[in-house]
N, C-alpha and C positions, 0 to 999 in steps of 0.2 A: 504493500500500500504506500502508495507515497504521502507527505504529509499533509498536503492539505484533504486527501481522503478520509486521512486518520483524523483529524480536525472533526470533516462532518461525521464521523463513524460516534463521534464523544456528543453531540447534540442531546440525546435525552438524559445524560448524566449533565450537561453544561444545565441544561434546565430544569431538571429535577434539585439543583444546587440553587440557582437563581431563586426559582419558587422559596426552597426553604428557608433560604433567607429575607427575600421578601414578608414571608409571616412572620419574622421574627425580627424588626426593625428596631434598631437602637441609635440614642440621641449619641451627639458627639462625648467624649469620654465616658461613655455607661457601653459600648460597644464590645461586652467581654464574650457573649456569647460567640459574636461574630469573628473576632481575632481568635477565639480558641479555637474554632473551628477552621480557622486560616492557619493557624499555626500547627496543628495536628497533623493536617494534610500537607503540609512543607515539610516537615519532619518522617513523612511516611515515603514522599520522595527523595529521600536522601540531601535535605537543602540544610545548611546552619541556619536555625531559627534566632534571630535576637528580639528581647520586649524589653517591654520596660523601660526603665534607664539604661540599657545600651541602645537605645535608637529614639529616648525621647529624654528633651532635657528639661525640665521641670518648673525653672524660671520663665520660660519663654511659652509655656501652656497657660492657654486665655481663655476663660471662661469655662474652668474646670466647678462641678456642682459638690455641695456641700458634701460630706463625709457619708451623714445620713442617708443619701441620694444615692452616692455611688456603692456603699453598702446593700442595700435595696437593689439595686441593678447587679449587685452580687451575685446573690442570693437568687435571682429571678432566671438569669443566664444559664445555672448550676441545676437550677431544678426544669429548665430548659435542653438539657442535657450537653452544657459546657462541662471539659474539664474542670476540674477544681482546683488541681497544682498549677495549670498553666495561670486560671485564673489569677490566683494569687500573686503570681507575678505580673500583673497588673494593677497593684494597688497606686488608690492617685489617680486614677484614671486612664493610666499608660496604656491604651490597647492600640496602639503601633505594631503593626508584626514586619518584620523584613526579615527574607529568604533568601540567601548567599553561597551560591556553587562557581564554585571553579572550577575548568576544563582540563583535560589536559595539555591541548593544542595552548602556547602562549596566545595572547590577544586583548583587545580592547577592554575595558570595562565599563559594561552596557547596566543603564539605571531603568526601571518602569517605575510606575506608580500609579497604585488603586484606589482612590476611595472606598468607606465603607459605612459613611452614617445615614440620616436617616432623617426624615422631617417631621414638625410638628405638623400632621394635615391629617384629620381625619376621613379615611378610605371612605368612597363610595361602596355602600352595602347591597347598591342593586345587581338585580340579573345583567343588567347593560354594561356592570363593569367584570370584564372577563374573568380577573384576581376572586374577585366573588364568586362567578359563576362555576370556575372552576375549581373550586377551595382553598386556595390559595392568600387570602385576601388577609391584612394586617391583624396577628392574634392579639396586638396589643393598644389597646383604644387611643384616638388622638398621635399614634404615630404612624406614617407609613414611609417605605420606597418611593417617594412621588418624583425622585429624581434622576434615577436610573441606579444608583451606586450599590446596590443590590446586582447588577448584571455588569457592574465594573470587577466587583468582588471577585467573582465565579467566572468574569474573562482573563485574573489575575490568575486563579487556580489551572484555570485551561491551558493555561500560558507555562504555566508554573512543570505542569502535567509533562505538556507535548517538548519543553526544553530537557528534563530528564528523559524521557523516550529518546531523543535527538541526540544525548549529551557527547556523542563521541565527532558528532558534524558543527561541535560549536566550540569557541574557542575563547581564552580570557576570561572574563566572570562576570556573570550576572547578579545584578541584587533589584530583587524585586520587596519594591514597598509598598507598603496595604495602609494606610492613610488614615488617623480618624478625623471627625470635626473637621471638614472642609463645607456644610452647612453652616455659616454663619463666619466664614473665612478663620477657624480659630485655632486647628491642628498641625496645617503644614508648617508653620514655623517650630514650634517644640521640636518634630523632625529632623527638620533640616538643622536647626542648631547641634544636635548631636554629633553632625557631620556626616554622615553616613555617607552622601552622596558627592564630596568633596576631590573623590578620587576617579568621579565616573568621566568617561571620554565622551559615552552621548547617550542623552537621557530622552525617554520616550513614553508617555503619559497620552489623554484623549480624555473623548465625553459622549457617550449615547447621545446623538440627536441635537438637539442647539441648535434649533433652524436648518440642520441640513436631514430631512425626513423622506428621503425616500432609500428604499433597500436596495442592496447591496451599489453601496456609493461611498465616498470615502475623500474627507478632504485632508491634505496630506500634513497642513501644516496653519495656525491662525496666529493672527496677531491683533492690540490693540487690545488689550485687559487693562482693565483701570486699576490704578492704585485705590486702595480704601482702606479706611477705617471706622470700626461700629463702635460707639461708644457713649454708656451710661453718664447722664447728671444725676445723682440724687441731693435734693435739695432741704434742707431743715430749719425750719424756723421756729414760732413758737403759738402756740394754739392760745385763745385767747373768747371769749363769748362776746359773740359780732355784735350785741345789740348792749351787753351790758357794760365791756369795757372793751371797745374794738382796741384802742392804744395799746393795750399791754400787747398784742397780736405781733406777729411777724408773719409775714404771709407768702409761704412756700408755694403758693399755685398760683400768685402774681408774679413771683422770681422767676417762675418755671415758664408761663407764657409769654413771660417779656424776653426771656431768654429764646424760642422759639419761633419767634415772629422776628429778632435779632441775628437770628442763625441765616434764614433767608434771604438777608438782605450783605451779604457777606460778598463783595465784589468776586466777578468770574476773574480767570486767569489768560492773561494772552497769550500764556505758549502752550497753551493747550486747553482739553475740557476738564472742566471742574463742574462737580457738582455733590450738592448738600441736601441733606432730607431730614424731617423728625417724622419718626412714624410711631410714636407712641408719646401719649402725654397724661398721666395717672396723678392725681391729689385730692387732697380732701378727705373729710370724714361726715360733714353733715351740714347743713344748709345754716345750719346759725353758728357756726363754730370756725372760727380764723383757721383755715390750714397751715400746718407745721412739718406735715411731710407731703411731698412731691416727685415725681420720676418723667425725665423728659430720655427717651430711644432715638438716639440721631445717628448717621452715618453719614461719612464724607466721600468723596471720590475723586480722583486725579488724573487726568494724562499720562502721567509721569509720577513718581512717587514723591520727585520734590514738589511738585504743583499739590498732591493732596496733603502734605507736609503743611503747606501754607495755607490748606483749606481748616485742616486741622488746629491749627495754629488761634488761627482766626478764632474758631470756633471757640478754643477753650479760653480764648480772651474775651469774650461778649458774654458766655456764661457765665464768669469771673464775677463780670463788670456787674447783671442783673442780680445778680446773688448779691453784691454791695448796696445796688443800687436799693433794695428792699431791708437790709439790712439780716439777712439770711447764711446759712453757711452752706458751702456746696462741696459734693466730695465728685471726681471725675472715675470713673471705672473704664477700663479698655476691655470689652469685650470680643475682637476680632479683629484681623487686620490680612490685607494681603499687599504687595509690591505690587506696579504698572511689570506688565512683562509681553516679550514677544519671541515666535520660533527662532533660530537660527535661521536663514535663508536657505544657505549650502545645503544643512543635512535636512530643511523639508524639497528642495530639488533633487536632491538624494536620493528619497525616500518615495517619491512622485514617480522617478525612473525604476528602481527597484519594483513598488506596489504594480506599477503598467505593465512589468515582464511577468507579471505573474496570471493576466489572464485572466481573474476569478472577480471583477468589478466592475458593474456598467457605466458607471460615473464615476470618474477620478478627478478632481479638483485640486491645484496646487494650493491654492491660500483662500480665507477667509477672515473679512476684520471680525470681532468681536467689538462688544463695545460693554459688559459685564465682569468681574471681577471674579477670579478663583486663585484660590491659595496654592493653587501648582506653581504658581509663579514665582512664588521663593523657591522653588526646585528648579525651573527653569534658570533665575536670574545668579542661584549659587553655584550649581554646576557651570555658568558661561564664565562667572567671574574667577573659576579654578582652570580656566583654560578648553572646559567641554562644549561640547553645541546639545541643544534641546529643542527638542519640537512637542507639540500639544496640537494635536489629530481630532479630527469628526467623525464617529461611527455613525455612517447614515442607517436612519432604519422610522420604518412608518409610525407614528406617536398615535396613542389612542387619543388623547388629549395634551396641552401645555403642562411644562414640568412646572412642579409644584401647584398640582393641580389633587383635589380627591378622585379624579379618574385618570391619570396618567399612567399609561404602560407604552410596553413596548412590543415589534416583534422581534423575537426568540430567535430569530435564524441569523441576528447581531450576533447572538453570542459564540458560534465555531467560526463565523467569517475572520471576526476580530481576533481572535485567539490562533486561529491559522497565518494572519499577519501579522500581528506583535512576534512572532515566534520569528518567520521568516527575517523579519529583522533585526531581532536581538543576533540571529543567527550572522547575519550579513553583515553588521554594524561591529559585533563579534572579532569578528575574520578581519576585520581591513588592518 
C-alpha cells in the first residue's frame, strides 16, 4: 500500500477518534482527558512523551482557572477514562503533550502543532445537527468542539501514526505539539516559552476551514494575523445607599462605563490596522445601592504587534485615568494574548510545489490573508527568529455551519487527507 492508501485505509479509526473527543470537550487548561489520551497513544508509538513542565512554562500561562476548577476537571477526565498517573503530571493545568522521535537517517528538525480545546457554546441538541443525530454530540453541557480542534487533535495522532509506520523513509526528528488554550489566545505562549520549538528548521501547523470550505482543497500557506490582547478591568469602589447618603459612594459602574466608551475613542494607527473592542461590561448589585464592584472584557488588536503594543498601551492608560477620574481603584488582568505573524514565503512555495506533485487535491491555493488572530503565531514568529521558516495551512472541507457556532461541524474525509499530507511533508521537509 502506498501511503496515502494507508492514510484513507485509517478513516474510521481517524473518526471514531475525532467523534470521541468531540463528546468529550475540555476548556483550555482542564484538557486532561484529552492530552492523556494524546499522550498514551504517542507512547504506544514509540515517541518520547514530555508534559508538564518540560514543554510548558508556568509564568507565561494566562488565564489558568482556580485550583478548585482544575481539581474538578481532574477528577471528571479520570472517571472519563483518563489515565490517572499521566494525569497527574498535569497539575497547574499543564496539559501540553509533545511527541519527539528521531530517525535514523540525519536530517532536519520538523515542528507541527495541534490544538486541542474547546468552546464555551452550547451544542445544538436537534436531529438537524449531525453530532446529535449520530451520538456523538457534547457529553458535557455549555461546552463543545465548535471549532474544529477536536479533528486537529486526531489529525495530530494520524500524523503521529502514519510517521512511525514510515519511520525508516524519514529523517532528522520530529516533534509534534498538541496545544492547549489557543481559545481565547492563552496557551501557545507557556509552550513556546519552554522552548521546545527553538531548535526546529521548519515548523508546520493549519486550521479546518476559515473560509476556505470546500473538500478536498488546501491552501498552502496564510498570512496577516493580528497581534492581540484580551484583557480584564476589574474595578472597586465603595457601595454607599443612592438615596440616603449617595456621597459616601464611589461608583464602580460609572468608572467602568466611562472607561469603555474611552476605550473607543483611542486613535487608529497609521502603519497599520488597529483595532479595540469591550465585549463585556458586568456591575452593580441593586437599583438603590452605589456600585462598588464592576468588570469591563476588552481586547485589542494590531497589524503588527508593536501597533497592538500601542493599542494596549493606550488602553490601560484611559482605564487608569476613569478609575481616578471616579475616585475608584482598578486592578488590570491579562487574560490572553497572541503576536501579529505571517508564513515564510519560501517554505509555503515549497510546500504549494511538493502538495501539487502529489495528485490527491482539487484546489490548491498558495496564500490567503487572514485578518483574525491565533496563538500559533508565537510558534510561527519563535521558530523564524531561531533561524527556521513556518507556514500555517487551510484544510479545506465543507462546514455545516460558522465556527463557533452550536451547529458547527465538519466533513470527516479532512481528517486522512490532512494526515496523509502533514506526513508527506514532515517526511520531505525531513530529508532536505
Amino acid at each position: 500500500m502506498t501511503m496515502f492508501n494507508e492514510a484513507m485505509a485509517m478513516k474510521k479509526e481517524l473518526v471514531a477518534c475525532r467523534r470521541d473527543l468531540h463528546a468529550h470537550p475540555e476548556l483550555a487548561w482542564t484538557e486532561f482527558r484529552t492530552a492523556s489520551k494524546i499522550a498514551r497513544e504517542l507512547k504506544r508509538l514509540g515517541y518520547e512523551v514530555l508534559m508538564g513542565d518540560q514543554c510548558m512554562k508556568e509564568d507565561e500561562m494566562m488565564g489558568v482557572p482556580s485550583e478548585a476548577v482544575l481539581q474538578e476537571c481532574m477528577q471528571r477526565a479520570i472517571a472519563e477514562g483518563a489515565d490517572p498517573e499521566l494525569v497527574s503530571r498535569m497539575q497547574g493545568g499543564k496539559t501540553g503533550v509533545v511527541g519527539i522521535m528521531h530517525f535514523d537517517k540525519p536530517g532536519k528538525t520538523v515542528g507541527l502543532r495541534f490544538d486541542i480545546d474547546c468552546l464555551l457554546v452550547d451544542e445544538n441538541s436537534t436531529d438537524d445537527h449531525k453530532p446529535s443525530r449520530e451520538g456523538f454530540n457534547s457529553l458535557h453541557p455549555g461546552l463543545m468542539h465548535s471549532c474544529g480542534h477536536d479533528g486537529h487533535a486526531t489529525i495530530g495522532l494520524g500524523v503521529a501514526r502514519l510517521i512511525a509506520a514510515h519511520r525508516e523513509e524519514m529523517a532528522g526528528t520530529v516533534k509534534i505539539c498538541f496545544q492547549p488554550g489557543e481559545e481565547g489566545v492563552m496557551g501557545a505562549r507557556g509552550m513556546v516559552a519552554s522552548g521546545i520549538v527553538d531548535d526546529v528548521d521548519y515548523f508546520l501547523s493549519g486550521h479546518i476551514g476559515l473560509g476556505n470550505g470546500e473538500d478536498d482543497s488546501l491552501v498552502c500557506m496564510t498570512e496577516g494575523f493580528l497581534a492581540t490582547s484580551k484583557i480584564d478591568a476589574i474595578f472597586t469602589g465603595k457601595p454607599a445607599h443612592a438615596g440616603a447618603n449617595p456621597e459616601k459612594g464611589r461608583n464602580a459602574l460609572l468608572a467602568a462605563a466611562e472607561a469603555s466608551i474611552a476605550l473607543h475613542t483611542i486613535s487608529r494607527h497609521s502603519a497599520g490596522p488597529s483595532r479595540i473592542n469591550v465585549g463585556v461590561l458586568k456591575a452593580g448589585t441593586g437599583r438603590n445601592v452605589i456600585p462598588d464592584q464592576a468588570l469591563i472584557q476588552f481586547e485589542t488588536r494590531g497589524g503588527s504587534t508593536e501597533i497592538n503594543q500601542y493599542m494596549e498601551s493606550e488602553a490601560r492608560r484611559m482605564i487608569r485615568a476613569a478609575a481616578d477620574l471616579y475616585g475608584v481603584e482598578v486592578r488590570l488582568e491579562a487574560k490572553g494574548s497572541a503576536a501579529s505573524g505571517n508564513s515564510s514565503p519560501d517554505m509555503g512555495k515549497e510546500i504549494y510545489e511538493v502538495v501539487k506533485g502529489l495528485g490527491v487535491y482539487k484546489d490548491l491555493e498558495l496564500s490567503r490573508h487572514v485578518s483574525g488572530s491565533e496563538d500559533c503565531s508565537y510558534f510561527l514568529s519563535r521558530v523564524q527568529q531561531h533561524g527556521g521558516k513556518a507556514v500555517y495551512m487551510l484544510y479545506g472541507t465543507k462546514e455545516a455551519a460558522g465556527h463557533h457556532t452550536s451547529e458547527f461541524d465538519f466533513n470527516e474525509d479532512v481528517l486522512p487527507l490532512t494526515t496523509y499530507t502533514m506526513t508527506e511533508l514532515v517526511k520531505h521537509f525531513g530529508n532536505k
